[in-house]
DRENDRENRO-540405 format. One record per residue (C-alpha): residue number from 1; x, y, z; residue in one letter. Coordinates in nm, 2 decimals, padded with zeros to 4 digits, always signed. Last residue first. Layout:
residues N
     i       xx       yy       zz   aa
   NUM        X        Y        Z    a
...
This chain:
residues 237
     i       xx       yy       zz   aa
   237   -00.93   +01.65   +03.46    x
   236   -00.60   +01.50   +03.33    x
   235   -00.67   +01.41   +02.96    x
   234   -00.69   +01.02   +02.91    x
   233   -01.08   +01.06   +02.83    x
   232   -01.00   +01.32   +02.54    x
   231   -00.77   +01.09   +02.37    x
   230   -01.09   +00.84   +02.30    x
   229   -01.31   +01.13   +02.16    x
   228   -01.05   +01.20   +01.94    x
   227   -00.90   +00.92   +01.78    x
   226   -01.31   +00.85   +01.73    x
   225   -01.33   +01.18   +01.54    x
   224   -01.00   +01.09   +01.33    x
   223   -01.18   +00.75   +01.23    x
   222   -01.48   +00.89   +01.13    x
   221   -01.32   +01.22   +00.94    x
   220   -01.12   +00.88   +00.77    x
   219   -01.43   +00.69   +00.66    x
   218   -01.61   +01.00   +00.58    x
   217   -01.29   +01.07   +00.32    x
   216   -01.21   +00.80   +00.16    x
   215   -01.64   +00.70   +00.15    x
   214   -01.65   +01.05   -00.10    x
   213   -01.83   +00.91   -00.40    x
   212   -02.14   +00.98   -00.25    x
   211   -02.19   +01.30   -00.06    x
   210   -02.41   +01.38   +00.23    x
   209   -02.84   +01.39   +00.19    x
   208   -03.02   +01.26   -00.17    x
   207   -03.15   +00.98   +00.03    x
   206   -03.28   +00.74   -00.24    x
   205   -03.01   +00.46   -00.16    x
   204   -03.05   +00.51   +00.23    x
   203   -03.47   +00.45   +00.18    x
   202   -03.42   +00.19   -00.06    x
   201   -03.24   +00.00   +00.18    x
   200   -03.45   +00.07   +00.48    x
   199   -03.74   -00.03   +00.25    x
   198   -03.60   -00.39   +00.19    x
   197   -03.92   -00.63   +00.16    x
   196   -04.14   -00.39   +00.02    x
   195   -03.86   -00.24   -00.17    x
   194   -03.90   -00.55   -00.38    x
   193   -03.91   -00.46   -00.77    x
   192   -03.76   -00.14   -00.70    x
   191   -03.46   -00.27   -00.51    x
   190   -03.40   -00.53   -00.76    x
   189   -03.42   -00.27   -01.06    x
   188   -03.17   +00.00   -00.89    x
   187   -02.93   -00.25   -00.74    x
   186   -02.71   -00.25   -01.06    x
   185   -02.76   +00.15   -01.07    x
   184   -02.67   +00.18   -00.69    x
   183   -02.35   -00.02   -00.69    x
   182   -02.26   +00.15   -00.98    x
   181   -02.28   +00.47   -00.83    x
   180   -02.10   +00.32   -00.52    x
   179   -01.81   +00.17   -00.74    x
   178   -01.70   +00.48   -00.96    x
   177   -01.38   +00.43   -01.09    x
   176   -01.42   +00.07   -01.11    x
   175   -01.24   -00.22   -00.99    x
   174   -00.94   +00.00   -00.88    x
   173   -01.17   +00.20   -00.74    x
   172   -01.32   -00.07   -00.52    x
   171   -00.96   -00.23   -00.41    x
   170   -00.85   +00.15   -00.36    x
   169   -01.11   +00.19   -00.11    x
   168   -00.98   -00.09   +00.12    x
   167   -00.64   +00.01   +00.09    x
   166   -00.75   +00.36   +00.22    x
   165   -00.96   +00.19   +00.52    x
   164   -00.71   -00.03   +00.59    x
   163   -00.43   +00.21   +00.58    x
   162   -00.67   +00.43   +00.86    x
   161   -00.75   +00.19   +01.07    x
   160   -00.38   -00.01   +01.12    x
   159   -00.26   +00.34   +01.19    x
   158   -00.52   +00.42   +01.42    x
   157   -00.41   +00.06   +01.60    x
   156   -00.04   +00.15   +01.53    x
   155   -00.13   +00.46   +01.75    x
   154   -00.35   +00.26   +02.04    x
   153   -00.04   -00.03   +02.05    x
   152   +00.19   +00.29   +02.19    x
   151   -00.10   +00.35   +02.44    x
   150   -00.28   +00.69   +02.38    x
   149   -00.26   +01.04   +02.60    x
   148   -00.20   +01.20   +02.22    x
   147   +00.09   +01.45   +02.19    x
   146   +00.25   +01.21   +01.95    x
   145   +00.02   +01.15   +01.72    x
   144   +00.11   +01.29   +01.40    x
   143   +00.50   +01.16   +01.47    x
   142   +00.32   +00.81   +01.51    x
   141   +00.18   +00.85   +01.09    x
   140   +00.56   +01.01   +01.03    x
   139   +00.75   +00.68   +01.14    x
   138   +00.49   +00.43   +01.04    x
   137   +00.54   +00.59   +00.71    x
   136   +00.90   +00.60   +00.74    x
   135   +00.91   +00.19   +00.84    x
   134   +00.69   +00.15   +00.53    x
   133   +00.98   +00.34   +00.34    x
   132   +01.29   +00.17   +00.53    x
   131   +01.17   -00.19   +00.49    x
   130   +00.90   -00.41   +00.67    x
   129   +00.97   -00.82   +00.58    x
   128   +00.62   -00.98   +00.51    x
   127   +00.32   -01.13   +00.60    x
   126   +00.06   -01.07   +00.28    x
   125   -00.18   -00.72   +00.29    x
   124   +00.06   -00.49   +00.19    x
   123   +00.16   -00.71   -00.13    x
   122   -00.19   -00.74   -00.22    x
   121   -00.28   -00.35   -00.15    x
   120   +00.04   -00.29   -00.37    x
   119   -00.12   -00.45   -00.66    x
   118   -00.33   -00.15   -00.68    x
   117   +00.01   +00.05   -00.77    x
   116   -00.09   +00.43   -00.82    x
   115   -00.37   +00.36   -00.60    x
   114   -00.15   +00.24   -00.32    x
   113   +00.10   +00.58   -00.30    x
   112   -00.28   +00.81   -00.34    x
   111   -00.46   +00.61   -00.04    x
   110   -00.20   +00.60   +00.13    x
   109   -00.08   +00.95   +00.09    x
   108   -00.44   +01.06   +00.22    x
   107   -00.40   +00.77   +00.50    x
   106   -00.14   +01.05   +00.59    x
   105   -00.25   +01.36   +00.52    x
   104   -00.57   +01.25   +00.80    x
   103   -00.36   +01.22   +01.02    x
   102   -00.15   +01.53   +00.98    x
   101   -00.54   +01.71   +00.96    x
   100   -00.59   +01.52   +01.28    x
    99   -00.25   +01.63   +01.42    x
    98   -00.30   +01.96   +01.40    x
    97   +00.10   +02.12   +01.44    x
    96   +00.12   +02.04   +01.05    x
    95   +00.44   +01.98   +00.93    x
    94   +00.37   +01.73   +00.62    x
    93   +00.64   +01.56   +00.50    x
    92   +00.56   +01.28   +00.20    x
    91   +00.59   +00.95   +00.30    x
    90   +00.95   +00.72   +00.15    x
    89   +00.86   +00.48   -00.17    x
    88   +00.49   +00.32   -00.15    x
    87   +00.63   +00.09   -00.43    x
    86   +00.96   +00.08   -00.39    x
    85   +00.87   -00.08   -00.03    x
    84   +00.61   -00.30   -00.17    x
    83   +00.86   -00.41   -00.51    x
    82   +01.14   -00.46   -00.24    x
    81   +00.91   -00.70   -00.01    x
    80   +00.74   -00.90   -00.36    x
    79   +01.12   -00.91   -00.48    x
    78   +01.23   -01.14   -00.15    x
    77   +00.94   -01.30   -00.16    x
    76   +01.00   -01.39   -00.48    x
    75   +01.36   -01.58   -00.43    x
    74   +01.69   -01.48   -00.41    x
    73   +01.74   -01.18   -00.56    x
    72   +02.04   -01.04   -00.68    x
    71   +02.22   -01.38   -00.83    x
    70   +01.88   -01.53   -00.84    x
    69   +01.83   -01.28   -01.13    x
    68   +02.07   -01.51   -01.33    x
    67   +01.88   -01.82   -01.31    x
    66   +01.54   -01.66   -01.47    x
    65   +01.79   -01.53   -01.77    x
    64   +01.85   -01.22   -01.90    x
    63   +01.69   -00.95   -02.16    x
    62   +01.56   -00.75   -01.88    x
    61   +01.19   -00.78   -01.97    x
    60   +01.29   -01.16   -02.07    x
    59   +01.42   -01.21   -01.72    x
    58   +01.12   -01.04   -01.53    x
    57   +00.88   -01.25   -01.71    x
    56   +01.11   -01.55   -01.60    x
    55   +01.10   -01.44   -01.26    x
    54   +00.74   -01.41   -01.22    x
    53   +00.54   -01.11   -01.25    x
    52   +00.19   -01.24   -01.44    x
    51   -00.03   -01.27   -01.07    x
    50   +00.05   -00.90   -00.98    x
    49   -00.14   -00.70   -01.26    x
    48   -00.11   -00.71   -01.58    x
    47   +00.05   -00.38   -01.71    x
    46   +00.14   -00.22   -01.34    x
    45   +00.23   -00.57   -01.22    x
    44   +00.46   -00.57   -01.54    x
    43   +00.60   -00.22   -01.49    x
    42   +00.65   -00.34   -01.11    x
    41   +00.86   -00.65   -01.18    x
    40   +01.10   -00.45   -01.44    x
    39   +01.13   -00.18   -01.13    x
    38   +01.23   -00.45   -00.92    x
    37   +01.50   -00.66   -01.11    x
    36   +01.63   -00.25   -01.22    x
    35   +01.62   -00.17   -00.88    x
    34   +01.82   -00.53   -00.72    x
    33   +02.08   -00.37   -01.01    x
    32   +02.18   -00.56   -01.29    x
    31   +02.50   -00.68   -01.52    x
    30   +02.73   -00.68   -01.20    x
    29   +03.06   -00.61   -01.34    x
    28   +03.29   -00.86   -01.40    x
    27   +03.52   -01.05   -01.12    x
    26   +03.61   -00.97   -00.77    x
    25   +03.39   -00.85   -00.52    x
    24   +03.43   -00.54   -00.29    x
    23   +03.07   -00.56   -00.05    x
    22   +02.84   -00.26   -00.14    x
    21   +02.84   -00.08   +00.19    x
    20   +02.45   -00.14   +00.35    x
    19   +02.16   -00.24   +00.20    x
    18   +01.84   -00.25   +00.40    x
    17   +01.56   -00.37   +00.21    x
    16   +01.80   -00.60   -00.08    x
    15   +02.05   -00.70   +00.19    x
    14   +01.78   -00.82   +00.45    x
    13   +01.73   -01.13   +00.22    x
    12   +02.13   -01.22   +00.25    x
    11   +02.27   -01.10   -00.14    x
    10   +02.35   -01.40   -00.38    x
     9   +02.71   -01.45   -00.43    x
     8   +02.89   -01.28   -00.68    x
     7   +03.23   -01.40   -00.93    x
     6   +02.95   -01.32   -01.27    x
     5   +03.00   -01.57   -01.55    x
     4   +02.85   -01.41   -01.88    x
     3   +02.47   -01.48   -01.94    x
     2   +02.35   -01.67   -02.25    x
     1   +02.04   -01.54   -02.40    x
């Protein structure tokens, strides 16, 4: 499909996370929005994962061409840093004066923000440009903390903890949505045929004690208590 001549130039990288005044341009009408490129991209990671988004995908979503797009986007890194952002979109407020439940709300929203997109762990995980919505989560996560006797790099640390923990569990879910049971059903036969030579395996896998199904939240409690212990020793005696 041919594309009508457009008088724009392609928007600086920093443009598409942190747009400012629209710049007055002559000619026709834009014929997309940076949000339209972006929400096209996501519907497709969301259908078939990450690895089929490519410009041209995005262009026959859109009805365009590949060569147009690069009119609002100037490359795929560019749209892998808007989709991310989009993605996770800004945290949710929680005002709560207990900063380990506000903690723990946090890699909650996470958890919940990534799972909707699994292709968002990817993104997360890759060096990239930070935009306004991961910026707010760091924002709100450090909020949580603030009364804590911990180092600035201490609090990005917890942070750093608690997103990888929640990215890491949507990775198993979105594999299968219920990894550790099946986990213990494939295992089953192996561990029975040689629980001679791994009996503190069998032993953890046949101990009916705590919760399975539930490693979100044990990791997290873990984490929190640890945030804990540590804050305590900066207290003045």
């Amino acid at each position: 499909m041919a594309d009508e001549p457009e008088a724009t130039t392609p928007p600086a990288p920093d443009d598409l996370l942190w747009p400012g005044p629209a710049p007055v341009r002559r000619g026709p009408k834009p014929k997309f929005t940076v949000a339209q490129i972006t929400d096209a991209g996501t519907r497709i990671a969301d259908a078939e994962g990450l690895g089929a988004v490519t410009m041209q995908r995005i262009a026959d979503d859109l009805g365009s061409t590949k060569m147009a797009l690069y009119r609002y986007v100037p490359g795929r890194a560019d749209l892998d840093a808007v989709m991310l952002d989009r993605a996770f979109g800004p945290p949710a407020a929680h005002a709560d004066d207990d900063w380990r439940r506000a903690l723990a709300a946090w890699a909650e929203g996470v958890h919940s923000r990534a799972l909707a997109h699994p292709w968002s762990v990817e993104l997360a995980q890759r060096p990239h440009r930070p935009g306004p919505c991961e910026l707010a989560w760091y924002e709100t996560g450090l909020a949580a903390m603030a009364r804590l006797e911990l180092h600035g790099s201490e609090k990005l640390d917890v942070l750093a903890l608690l997103a990888g923990h929640a990215m890491s569990i949507v990775r198993q879910e979105s594999a299968s949505a219920a990894p550790e049971q099946e986990l213990a059903a494939a295992m089953s036969q192996i561990l029975t045929d040689r629980a001679a030579d791994y009996p503190l395996t069998v032993a953890a896998f046949a101990d009916p004690g705590g919760a399975r199904g539930d490693a979100l939240r044990f990791g997290v409690e873990r984490i929190i208590a640890g945030v804990e212990v540590l804050a305590a020793t900066r207290r003045p005696s």
